[in-house]
C-alpha positions as CSV (number, residue, x, y, z in Angstrom):
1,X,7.7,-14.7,-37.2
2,X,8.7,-17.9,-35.3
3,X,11.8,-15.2,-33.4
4,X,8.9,-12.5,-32.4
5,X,6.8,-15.4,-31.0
6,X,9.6,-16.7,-29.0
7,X,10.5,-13.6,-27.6
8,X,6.8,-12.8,-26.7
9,X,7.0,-15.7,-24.9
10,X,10.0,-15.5,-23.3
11,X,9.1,-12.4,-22.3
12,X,5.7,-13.1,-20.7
13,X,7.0,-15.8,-18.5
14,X,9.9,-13.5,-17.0
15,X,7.2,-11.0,-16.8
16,X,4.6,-13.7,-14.3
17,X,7.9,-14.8,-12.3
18,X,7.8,-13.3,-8.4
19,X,10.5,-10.7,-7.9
20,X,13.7,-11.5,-6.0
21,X,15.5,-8.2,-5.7
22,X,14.8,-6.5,-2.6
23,X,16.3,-8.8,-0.4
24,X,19.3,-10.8,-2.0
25,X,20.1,-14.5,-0.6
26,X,23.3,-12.5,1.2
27,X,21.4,-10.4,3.3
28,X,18.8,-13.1,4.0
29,X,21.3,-15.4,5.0
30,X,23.8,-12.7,7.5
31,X,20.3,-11.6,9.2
32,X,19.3,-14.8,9.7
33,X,22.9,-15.6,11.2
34,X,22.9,-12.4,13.0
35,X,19.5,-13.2,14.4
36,X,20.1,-17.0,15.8
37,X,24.0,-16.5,16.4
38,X,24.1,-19.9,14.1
39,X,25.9,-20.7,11.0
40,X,24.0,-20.8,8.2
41,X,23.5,-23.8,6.2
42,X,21.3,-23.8,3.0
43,X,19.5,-20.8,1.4
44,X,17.2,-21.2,-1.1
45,X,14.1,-19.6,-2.6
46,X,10.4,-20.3,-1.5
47,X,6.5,-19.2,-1.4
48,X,4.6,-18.9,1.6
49,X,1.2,-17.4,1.1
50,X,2.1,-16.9,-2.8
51,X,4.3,-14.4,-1.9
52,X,8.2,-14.9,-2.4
53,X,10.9,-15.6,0.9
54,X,13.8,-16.7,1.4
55,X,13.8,-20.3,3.1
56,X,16.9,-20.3,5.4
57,X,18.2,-23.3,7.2
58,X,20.5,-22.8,10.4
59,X,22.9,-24.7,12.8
60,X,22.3,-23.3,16.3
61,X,24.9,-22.6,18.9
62,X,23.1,-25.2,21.1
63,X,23.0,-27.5,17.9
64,X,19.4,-27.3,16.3
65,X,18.8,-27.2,13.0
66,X,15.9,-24.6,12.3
67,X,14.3,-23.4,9.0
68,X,13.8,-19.6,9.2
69,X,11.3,-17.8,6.1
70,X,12.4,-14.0,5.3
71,X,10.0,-12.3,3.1
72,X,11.8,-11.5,0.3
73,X,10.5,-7.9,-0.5
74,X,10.7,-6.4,3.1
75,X,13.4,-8.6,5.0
76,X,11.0,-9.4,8.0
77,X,11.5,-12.9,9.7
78,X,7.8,-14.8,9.1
């Protein structure tokens, strides 16, 4: 009994987490790096708006660093 409760549980908390697989961090990261011409520095996952993105941070060419959000589900830049 104490195994089927774990599992219930295990599974109910994988079921309320946001999902990550329509964009992966690779593509997130080369448009962002196609985008700004930069090289990227950190990618890492986010919410904005309760909905998941991918929180990408950049070196410029002129030497910024800039924090651009993809939205994980349909790649556009927010």
């Amino acid at each position: 009994m104490k195994l089927l409760t774990t599992v219930i549980t295990a599974l109910m908390l994988t079921l309320s987490l946001p999902a990550w697989a329509d964009i992966s961090r690779d593509d997130a990261a080369a448009m962002v790096q196609k985008a700004t011409g930069g090289r990227v520095l950190a990618v890492e996952q986010a919410e904005q708006d309760g909905r998941p993105v991918w929180r990408v941070k950049v070196l410029t060419p002129q030497g910024e660093v800039v924090v651009v959000l993809i939205d994980a589900a349909s790649g556009r830049r927010l």
